[in-house]
N, C-alpha and C positions, 0 to 999 in steps of 0.2 A: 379515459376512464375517470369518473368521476368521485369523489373521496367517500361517498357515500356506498356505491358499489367497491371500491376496494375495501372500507371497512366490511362489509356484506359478506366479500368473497374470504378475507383471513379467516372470522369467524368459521364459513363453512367448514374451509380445509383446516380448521384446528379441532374439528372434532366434536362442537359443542352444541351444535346443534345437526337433526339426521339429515340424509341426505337421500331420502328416499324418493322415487319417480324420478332419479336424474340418471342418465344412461353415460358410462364414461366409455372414451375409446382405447383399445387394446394397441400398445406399442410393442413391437420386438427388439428386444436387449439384444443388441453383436458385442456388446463392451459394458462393463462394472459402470453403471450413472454416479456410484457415490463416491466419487471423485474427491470431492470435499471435507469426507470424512461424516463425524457426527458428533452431536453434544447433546448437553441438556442443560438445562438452567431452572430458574424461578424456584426455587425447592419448596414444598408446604410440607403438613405434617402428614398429607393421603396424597403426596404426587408430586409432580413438576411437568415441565416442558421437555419433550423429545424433538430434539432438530435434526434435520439434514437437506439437504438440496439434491436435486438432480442434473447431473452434467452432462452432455450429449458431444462426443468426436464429432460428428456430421456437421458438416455446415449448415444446415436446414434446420440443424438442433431436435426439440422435438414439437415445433411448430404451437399450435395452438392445441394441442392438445391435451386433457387433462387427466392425469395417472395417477391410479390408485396405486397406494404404499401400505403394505402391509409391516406394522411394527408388534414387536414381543415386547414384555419384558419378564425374568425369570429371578429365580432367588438365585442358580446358578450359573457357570459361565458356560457349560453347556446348553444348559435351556431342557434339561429331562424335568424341573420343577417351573413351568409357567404360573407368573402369578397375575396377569393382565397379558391380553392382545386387543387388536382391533387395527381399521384399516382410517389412513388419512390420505388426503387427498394433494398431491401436489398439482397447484394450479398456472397455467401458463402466467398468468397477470401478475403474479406473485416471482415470476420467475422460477417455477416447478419448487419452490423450496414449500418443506414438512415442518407445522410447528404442531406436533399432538402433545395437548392438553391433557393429563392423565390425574384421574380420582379413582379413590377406592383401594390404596396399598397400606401397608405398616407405616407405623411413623416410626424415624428414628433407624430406618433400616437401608443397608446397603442393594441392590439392585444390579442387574445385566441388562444390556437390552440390543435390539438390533432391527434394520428395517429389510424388506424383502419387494421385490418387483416385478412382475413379470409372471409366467407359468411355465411348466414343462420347461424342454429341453433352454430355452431363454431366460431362466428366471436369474435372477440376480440378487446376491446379498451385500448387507455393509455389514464393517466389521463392527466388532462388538464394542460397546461400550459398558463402562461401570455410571452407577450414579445411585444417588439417596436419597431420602427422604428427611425431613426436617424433624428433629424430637417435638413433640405435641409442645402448642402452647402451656406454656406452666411450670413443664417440667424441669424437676431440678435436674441439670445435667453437667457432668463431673469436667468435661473438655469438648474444647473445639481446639481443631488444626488448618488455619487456614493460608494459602497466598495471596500477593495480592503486586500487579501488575502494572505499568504502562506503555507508550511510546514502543511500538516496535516498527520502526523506520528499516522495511525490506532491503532495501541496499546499503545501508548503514552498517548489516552485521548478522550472522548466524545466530538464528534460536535455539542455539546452546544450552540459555539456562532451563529453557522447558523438560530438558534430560535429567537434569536432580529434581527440577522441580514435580515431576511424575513421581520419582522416588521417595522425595516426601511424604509420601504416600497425604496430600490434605484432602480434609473434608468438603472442600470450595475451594474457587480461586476467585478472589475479584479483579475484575479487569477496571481500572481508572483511568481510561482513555485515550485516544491515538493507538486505537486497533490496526485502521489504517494511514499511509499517507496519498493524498491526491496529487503529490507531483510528477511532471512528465520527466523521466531520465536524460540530463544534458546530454547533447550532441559530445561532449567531450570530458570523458569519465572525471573527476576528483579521486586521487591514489585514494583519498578515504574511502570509496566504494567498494564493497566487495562483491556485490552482485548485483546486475543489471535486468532492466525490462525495459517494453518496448512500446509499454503503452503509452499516449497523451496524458496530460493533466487533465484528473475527472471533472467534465462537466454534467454529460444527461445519465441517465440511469443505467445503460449500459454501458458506461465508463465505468461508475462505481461498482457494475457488478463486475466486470474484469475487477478491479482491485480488489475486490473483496475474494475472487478468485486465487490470484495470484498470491494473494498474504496464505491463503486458506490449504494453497499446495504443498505448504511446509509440512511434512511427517512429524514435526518433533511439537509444531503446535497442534496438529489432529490429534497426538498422542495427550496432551496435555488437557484438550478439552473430551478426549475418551475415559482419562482417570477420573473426573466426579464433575459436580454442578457446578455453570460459572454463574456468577452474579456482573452484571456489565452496566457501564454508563461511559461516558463522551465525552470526548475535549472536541476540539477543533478538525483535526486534521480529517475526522469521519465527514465534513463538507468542505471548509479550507481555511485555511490558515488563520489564524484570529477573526473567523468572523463572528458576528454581535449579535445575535437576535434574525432582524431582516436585513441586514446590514452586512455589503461583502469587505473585503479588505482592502480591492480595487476599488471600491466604490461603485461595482455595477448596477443598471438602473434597477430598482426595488422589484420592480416585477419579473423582469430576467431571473434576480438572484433567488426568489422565491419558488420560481419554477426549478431552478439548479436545487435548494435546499430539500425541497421536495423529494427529488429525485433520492438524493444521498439518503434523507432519513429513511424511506422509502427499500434502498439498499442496504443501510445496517439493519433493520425491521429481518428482511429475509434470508441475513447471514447470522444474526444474533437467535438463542433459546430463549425468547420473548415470546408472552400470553399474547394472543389477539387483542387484549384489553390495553395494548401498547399503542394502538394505534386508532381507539378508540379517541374523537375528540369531544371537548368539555369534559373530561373528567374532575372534579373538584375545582372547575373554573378554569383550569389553568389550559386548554386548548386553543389553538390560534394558529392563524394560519397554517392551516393541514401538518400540523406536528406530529409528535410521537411520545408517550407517554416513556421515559426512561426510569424518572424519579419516581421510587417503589421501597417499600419496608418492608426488611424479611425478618423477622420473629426465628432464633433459634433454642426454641424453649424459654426457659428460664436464666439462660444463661447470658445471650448478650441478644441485642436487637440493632441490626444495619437500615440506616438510612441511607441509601442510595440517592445523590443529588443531582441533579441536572444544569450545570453554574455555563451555559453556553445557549440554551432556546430562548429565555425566555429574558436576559441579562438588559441593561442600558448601556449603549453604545461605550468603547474607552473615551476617556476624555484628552484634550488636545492633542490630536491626531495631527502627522505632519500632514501640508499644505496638499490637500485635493488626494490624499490618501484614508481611509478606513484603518481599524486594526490598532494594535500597540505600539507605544514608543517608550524611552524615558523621561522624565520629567523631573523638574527643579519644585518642589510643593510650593515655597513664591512665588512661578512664574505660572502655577496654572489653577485659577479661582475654583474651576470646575470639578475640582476636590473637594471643594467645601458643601456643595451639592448635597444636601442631608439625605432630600429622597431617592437617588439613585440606588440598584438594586443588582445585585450578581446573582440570585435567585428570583426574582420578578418577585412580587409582593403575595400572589398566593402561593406560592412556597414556601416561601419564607412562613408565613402561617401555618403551614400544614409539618412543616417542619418543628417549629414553637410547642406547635399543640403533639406532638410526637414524641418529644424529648419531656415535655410536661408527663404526660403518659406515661412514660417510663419511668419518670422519678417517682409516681404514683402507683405501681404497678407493685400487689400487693401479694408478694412470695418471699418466700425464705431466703432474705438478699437480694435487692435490689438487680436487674440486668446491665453488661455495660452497654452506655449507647453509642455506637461505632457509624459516625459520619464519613460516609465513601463518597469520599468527591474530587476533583480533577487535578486541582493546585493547592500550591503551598499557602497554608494559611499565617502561618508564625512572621512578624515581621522582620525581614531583615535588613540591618540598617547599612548605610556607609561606615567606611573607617574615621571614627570621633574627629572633629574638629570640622568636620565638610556638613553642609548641609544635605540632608538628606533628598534622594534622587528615587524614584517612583518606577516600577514599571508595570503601568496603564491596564495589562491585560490581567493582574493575575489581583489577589484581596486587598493589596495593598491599593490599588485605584480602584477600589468601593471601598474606601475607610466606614464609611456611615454604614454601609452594608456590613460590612466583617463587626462593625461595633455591634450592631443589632444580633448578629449570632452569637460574640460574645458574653451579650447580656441575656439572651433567652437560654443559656447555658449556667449563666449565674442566677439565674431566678429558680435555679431547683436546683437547693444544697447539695441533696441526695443523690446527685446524678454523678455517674461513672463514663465521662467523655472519651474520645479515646475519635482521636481526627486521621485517617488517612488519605494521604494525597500521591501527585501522580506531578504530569507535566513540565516541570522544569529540568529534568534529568539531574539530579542531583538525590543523596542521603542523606537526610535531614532528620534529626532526632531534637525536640522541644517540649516544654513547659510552657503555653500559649498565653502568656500572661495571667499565670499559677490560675487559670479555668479549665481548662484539656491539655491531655498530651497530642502530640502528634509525633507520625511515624511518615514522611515524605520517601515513598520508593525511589529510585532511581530510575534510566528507563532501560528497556529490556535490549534494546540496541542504538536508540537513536544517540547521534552525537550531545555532547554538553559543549555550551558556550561558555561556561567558566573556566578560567585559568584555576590550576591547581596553588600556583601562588598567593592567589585570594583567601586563603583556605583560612590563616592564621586572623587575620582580621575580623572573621566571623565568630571567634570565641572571646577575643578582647571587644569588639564592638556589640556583642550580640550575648547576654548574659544568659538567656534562655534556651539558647541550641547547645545542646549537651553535646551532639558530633553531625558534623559535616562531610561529606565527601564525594568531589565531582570527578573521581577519576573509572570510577568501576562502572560497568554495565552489568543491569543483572533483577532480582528481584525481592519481595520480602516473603517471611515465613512467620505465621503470628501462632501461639500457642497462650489457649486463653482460656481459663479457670475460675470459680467462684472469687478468687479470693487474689491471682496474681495472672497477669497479663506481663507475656513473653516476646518481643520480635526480634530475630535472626534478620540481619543484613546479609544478604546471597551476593556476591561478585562472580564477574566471569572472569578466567584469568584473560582471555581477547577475545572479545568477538568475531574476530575477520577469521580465525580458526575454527572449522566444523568440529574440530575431536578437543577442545576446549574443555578446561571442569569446570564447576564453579563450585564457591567454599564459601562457608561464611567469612565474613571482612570484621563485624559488628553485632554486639548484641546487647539487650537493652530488657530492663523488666520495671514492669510501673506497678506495683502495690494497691491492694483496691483501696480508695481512700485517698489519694496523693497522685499529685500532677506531676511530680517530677521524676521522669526516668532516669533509674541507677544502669548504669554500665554491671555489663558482666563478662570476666574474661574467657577468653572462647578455648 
């Protein structure tokens, strides 16, 4: 199938355009298909995305055939007040997953919704989900409640913290990347695992839809994406391990990896609440090689505005890779020129633009108080240094090997006085609280289960060496809780007391409040 028909076919089965003179064929349900659960995402002020997939027991699956999905959505959890229905189409090619595109609701308002399949005595329901809609552009609006996520390495640890984090009751959850992981489970467990699968290391697109499976059978993350809209973007692990662009980690031949990359994006496209227009390419220049549009701005009123980033499609390779390897190392800044590299880029160059001209927008953006503008992207951007007296030591994948790059964001952030930064990140597993070189604050999550490679001993050299991280801390799994106002922005650090334990709590560890006006976050006692 060629990327022209697959854009073709999203679009159909997202609703947006009719499908009339096309005949679909009738399957019979013996077992529930929405195995996977359901979500939604993309929030506007008249709508979002309704997701789900269909699962099939049968080894035969449900073949080539394409099934109509009837979805509601209601103001209550009954569904006696429908405020929107209509039917989407899941398509084999897509892997039978639903992505309905929906217009025409309140803004600003809470929602139910649910999908249905089948007739008579065979029909089949999913369960129900909540979701909202975005306050109109403009509006001034008093609070947001949101989380915000990474790394949940399946056999690393229990999704634990998705149990408070549902309780939170937030308005969003952002997910910052390593949804899933592509490795196959050694032949010979590590005590650190606490649960096992049985698949290979994802290569073609039916690997990644198993993985994308298997992360998706957890109840406590179906419940988490049933409580309200996710907003999503990617690190690595959604293709494999530090790779760069077209560029694997092995080093596999260009064309191999591109058909592998394919596949992957391909596979997050039809487990993520992503608009057809995800996977539409050229948009704003920035399409290439059969990509996937991630990087997206959601406007929530007047109150803050997310720029979702994409710092993995479209990036220049890391610089001095070990010998006939791809991927990250560390690095001596004397011993590798390729730092000095001015035009190198961790957003590719039209990002980076559309980015510039976004946060511009925003400082210009002419309401009753300025919006904050909240960069959701993958890694830590604060830099953090050796313990004094050593020369400083690099590592390759994350902002710190794009110095020239991280400079350039930090100066498209200082060229609008007026602007209310506010950087969260993901991927290093680590709690990271900073003042980014008094330009932004950042709030670095932890990850939701995957291991950290930091010693806990390290910990103290980070506050004598590093003047700008208000707190550190690599020992907790878990997530963050942001509570965000005209006037004061709130994050709660969530720890789990252990991951390897299903009946686990998590509590806050940390918390932290930044002033509108001021980079640097004050500690608050919990």
């Amino acid at each position: 199938m060629n990327r022209r028909e697959l854009i073709r076919i999203a679009v159909l089965s997202s609703g947006l355009q009719a499908l009339s003179g096309v005949t679909y064929s009738q399957v019979t349900f013996r077992e529930n298909p929405f195995k996977l659960g359901v979500a939604s995402g993309a929030p506007t002020p008249d709508g979002m995305v309704l997701w789900t997939k269909l699962i099939s027991d049968s080894v035969f699956g449900f073949g080539d055939n394409p099934i109509d999905v009837t979805w509601q959505v209601a103001h209550d959890e009954k569904f006696e007040r429908v405020a929107l229905q209509g039917t989407a189409t899941a398509l084999p090619q897509l892997g039978h997953a639903v992505h309905a595109e929906l217009r025409g609701l309140k803004a600003d308002r809470w929602y139910f919704y649910r999908f249905t399949v089948g007739s008579g005595a065979s029909a089949q329901m999913s369960d129900v989900g909540r979701t909202r809609t975005a306050p109109a552009l403009g509006l001034k609006v008093d609070k947001l409640r949101f989380a915000f996520a990474s790394c949940q390495r399946w056999e690393h640890g229990y999704y634990t913290a998705y149990r408070q984090m549902v309780l939170d009751n937030p308005d969003l959850v952002v997910f910052l990347g390593d949804y899933i992981y592509e490795y196959a489970s050694p032949k010979i467990l590590p005590s650190s695992f606490v649960r096992d699968h049985n698949l290979r290391k994802a290569v073609t697109l039916a690997d990644y839809r198993d993985r994308y499976a298997l992360h998706k059978s957890d109840p406590l993350l179906q419940a988490a994406h049933r409580a309200c809209p996710w907003l999503v973007t990617w690190d690595d692990h959604e293709v494999q391990n530090d790779y760069a662009n077209d560029q694997s980690e092995g080093l596999t031949p260009q064309a191999d990896f591109l058909i592998q990359r394919a596949a992957a994006y391909q596979a997050f496209y039809e487990h993520m609440p992503l608009p057809a227009s995800a996977l539409v390419r050229g948009l704003a220049g920035l399409g290439q090689n059969d990509g996937v549009r991630v990087h997206q701005r959601v406007a929530w009123g007047a109150l803050a505005n997310f720029h979702l980033l994409d710092c993995r499609q479209f990036r220049d390779y890391q610089v001095c890779p070990k010998p006939s390897r791809g991927g990250s190392t560390m690095v001596l800044t004397s011993q590798c020129e390729e730092l000095q590299n001015r035009s190198r880029t961790m957003l590719g160059k039209p990002q980076e633009a559309w980015l510039a001209e976004g946060l511009a927008l925003d400082a210009k953006q002419n309401v009753a108080g300025r919006p904050w503008s909240v960069m959701a992207q993958s890694t830590l951007l604060a830099q953090v240094n050796e313990p004094a007296g050593k020369e400083p030591r690099i590592w390759t994948d994350g902002w710190a090997g794009y110095p020239f790059a991280r400079k350039r964001l930090l100066e498209s952030m200082q060229a609008q006085p007026s602007l209310h930064p506010v950087i969260l990140s993901g991927d290093v597993h680590l709690n990271v609280v900073a003042n980014v070189e008094n330009t932004a604050t950042e709030f670095c999550g932890t990850s939701l289960t995957s291991h950290t490679g930091w010693h806990p001993e390290r910990e103290p050299s980070f506050y004598k060496d590093n003047p700008s991280v208000q707190y550190f801390n690599s020992e907790k799994r878990g997530y963050a809780l942001a509570e965000v106002t005209p006037q004061l922005w709130t994050t709660t650090l969530m720890g789990v007391e252990d991951v390897r334990s299903e009946s686990s709590v998590t509590t806050p560890i940390a918390k932290f409040a930044v002033e509108r006006g001021n980079k640097t976050p004050q500690p608050i006692t919990i």
